[in-house]
C-alpha positions in Angstrom: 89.3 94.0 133.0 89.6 96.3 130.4 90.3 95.5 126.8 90.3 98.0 124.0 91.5 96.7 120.3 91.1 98.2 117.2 91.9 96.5 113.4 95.5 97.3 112.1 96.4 97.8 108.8 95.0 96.9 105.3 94.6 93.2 106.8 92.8 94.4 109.3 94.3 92.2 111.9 92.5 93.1 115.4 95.5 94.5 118.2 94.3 94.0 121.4 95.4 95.9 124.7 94.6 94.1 127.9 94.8 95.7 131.6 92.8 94.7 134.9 92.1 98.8 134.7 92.9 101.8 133.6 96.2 103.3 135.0 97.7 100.0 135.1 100.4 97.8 133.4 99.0 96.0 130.2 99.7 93.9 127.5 99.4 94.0 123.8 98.5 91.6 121.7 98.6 90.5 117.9 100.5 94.2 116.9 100.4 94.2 113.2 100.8 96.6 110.1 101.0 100.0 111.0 99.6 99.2 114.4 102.2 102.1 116.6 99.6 104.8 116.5 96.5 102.5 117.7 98.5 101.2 120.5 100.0 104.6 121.9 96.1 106.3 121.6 95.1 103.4 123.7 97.8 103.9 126.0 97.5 107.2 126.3 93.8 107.5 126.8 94.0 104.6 129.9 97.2 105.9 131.0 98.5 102.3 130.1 101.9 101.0 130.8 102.6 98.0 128.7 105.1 94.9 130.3 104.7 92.4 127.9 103.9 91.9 124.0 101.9 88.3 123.3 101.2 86.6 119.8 98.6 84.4 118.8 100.7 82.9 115.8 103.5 84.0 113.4 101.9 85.5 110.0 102.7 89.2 109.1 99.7 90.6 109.7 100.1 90.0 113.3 103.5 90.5 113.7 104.2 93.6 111.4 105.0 96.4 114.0 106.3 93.7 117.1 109.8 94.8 116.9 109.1 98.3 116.8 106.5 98.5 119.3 108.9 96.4 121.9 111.9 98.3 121.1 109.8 101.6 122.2 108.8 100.3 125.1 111.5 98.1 126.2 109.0 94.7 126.7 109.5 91.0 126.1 107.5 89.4 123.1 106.2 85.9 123.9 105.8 83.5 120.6 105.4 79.7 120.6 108.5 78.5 119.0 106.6 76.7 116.2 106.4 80.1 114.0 109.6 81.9 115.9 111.1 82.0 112.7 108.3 83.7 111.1 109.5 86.8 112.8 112.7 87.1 110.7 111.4 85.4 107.4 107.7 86.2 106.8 107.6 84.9 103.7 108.1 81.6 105.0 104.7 81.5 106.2 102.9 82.9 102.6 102.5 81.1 99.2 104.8 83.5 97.1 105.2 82.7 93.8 109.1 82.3 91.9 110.9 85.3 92.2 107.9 87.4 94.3 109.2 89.2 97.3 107.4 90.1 99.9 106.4 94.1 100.2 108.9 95.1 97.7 111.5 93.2 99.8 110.0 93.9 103.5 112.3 92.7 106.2 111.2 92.1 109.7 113.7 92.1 112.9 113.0 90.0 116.0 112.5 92.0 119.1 115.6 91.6 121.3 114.1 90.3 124.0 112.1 87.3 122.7 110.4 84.4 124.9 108.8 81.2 124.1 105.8 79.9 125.1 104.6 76.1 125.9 101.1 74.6 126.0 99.6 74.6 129.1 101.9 77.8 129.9 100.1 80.2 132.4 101.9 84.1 132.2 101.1 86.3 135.0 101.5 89.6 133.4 100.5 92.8 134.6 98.1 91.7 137.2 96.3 89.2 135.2 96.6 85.5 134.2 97.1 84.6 130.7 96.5 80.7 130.0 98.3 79.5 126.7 96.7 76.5 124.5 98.8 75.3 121.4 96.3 75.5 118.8 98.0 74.4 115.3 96.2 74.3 112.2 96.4 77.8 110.8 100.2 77.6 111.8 102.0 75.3 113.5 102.5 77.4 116.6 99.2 78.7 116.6 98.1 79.8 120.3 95.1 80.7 122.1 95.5 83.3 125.3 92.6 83.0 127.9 92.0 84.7 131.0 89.5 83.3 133.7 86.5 84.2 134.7 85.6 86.7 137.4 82.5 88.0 139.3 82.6 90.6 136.7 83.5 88.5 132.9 83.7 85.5 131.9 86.2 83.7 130.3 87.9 86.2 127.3 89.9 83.8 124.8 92.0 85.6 122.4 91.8 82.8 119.7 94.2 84.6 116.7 92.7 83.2 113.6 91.9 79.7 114.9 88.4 81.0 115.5 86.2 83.5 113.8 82.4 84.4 114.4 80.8 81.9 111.5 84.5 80.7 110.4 87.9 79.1 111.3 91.0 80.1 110.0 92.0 79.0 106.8 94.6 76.2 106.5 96.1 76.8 102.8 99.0 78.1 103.6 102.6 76.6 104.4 102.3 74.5 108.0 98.7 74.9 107.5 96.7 71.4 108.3 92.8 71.1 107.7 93.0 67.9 110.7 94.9 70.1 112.7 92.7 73.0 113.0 89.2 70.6 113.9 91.4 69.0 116.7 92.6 72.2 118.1 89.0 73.7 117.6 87.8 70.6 119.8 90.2 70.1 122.4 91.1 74.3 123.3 87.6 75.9 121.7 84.8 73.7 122.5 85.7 72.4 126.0 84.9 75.9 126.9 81.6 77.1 128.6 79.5 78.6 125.9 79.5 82.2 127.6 83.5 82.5 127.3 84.1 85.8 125.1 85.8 85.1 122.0 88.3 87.8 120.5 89.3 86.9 117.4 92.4 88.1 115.0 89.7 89.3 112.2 86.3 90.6 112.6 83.4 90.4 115.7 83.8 89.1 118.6 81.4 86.5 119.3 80.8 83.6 122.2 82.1 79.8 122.6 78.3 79.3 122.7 77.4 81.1 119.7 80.0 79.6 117.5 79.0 76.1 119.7 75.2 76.4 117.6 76.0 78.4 114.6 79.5 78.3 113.1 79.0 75.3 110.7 82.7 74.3 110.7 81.6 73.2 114.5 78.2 71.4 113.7 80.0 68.0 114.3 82.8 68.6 116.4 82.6 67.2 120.1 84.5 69.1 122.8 87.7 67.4 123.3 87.6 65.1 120.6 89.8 64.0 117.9 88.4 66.9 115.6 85.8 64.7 113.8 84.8 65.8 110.0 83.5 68.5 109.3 80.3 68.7 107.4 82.0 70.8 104.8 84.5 68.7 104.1 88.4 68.8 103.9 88.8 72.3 102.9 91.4 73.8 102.3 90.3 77.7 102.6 86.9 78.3 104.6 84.5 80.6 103.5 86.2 83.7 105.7 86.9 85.6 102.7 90.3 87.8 101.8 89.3 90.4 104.7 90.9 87.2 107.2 94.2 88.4 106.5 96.2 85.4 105.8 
């Protein structure tokens, strides 16, 4: 499988482009600010043709450039209803304060071609299989893509921002729930065999197993459980920093 992603925009967001090779259909994932001219090098240099656009969850820095980048190539995008409406109203999913607009009054279009995904879902896309968990907790229609494992990989989760190397997505925002993201962490995360590659929205990537016996918003989750406590406590923003987007 070949997967090539780079870190759009100022939030750095990481875009992901997924194909079982090069010369082959593909699929992008998570295309956010400014994230055309990533995208089409990839393309480009693989001799790419996407089919299908996927998104882990709703928040602008994800979703900046989906309408564009569909309406060029003339693909679906696949959202969980949950944040749907984050594609028209961004702000919706940000703290703004009275009167603050968004980007000097950004507006965002839907793609016109827009499909909703269900936990449990499993997309066959351009040669591949794409497993989608429902993961709330940094939104409400959070989602996790995984593809299985092969003689040649393991298990790739593209976790959004439910799952950093050393951090979790933060849960401050509105729809955001604390609870929510532990239980998702335990039932979709650590049910996982540690070797599964994780891609993440922001930063590294890093391993179920690594996270498993490092991340300390782990340290007392059990795989598949309620979500536990954590031994940081109910809060509200992990230590991520602003470089996790939002």
């Amino acid at each position: 499988m070949l997967v090539a992603g780079f870190p759009a925009g100022s939030f750095a967001a990481n875009c992901y482009v997924v194909a079982p090779a090069a010369g082959e259909e593909c699929v992008i994932i998570d295309p956010g600010q400014d994230a055309e001219a990533g995208i089409e090098g990839i393309l480009r240099e693989h001799r790419l043709k996407p089919v299908a656009v996927l998104l882990t969850h709703g928040h602008l820095d994800h979703v900046w450039s989906v309408a564009p980048v569909c309406g060029a190539k003339d693909v679906p995008a696949y959202v969980h209803p949950d944040d749907r409406d984050l594609l028209t109203d961004p702000a919706k999913g940000l703290s703004l304060g009275p009167g603050q607009q968004l980007f000097g009054g950004l507006e965002l279009s839907e793609p016109d071609d827009v499909r909703e995904l269900a936990d449990g879902a499993v997309l066959e896309l351009a040669g591949m299989s794409f497993t989608v968990d429902h993961a709330p907790g940094h939104t409400p229609g959070s989602v996790t893509f995984r593809t299985p494992k092969t003689q040649e990989v393991p298990d790739v989760m593209f976790t959004g921002d439910l799952l950093f190397a050393g951090s979790i997505g933060r849960t401050d925002l509105p729809g955001g729930s604390y609870e929510q993201i532990l239980a998702s962490l335990s039932r979709v995360c650590l049910t996982m065999p540690d070797e599964t590659a994780v891609l993440p929205g922001h930063g590294d990537r890093t391993t179920i197993g690594r996270e498993r016996a490092t991340n300390p918003f782990l340290s007392e989750l059990s795989p598949g459980g309620p979500g536990g406590s954590s031994p940081l406590g109910n809060r509200a923003v992990p230590a991520d920093g602003p470089d996790k987007g939002f």
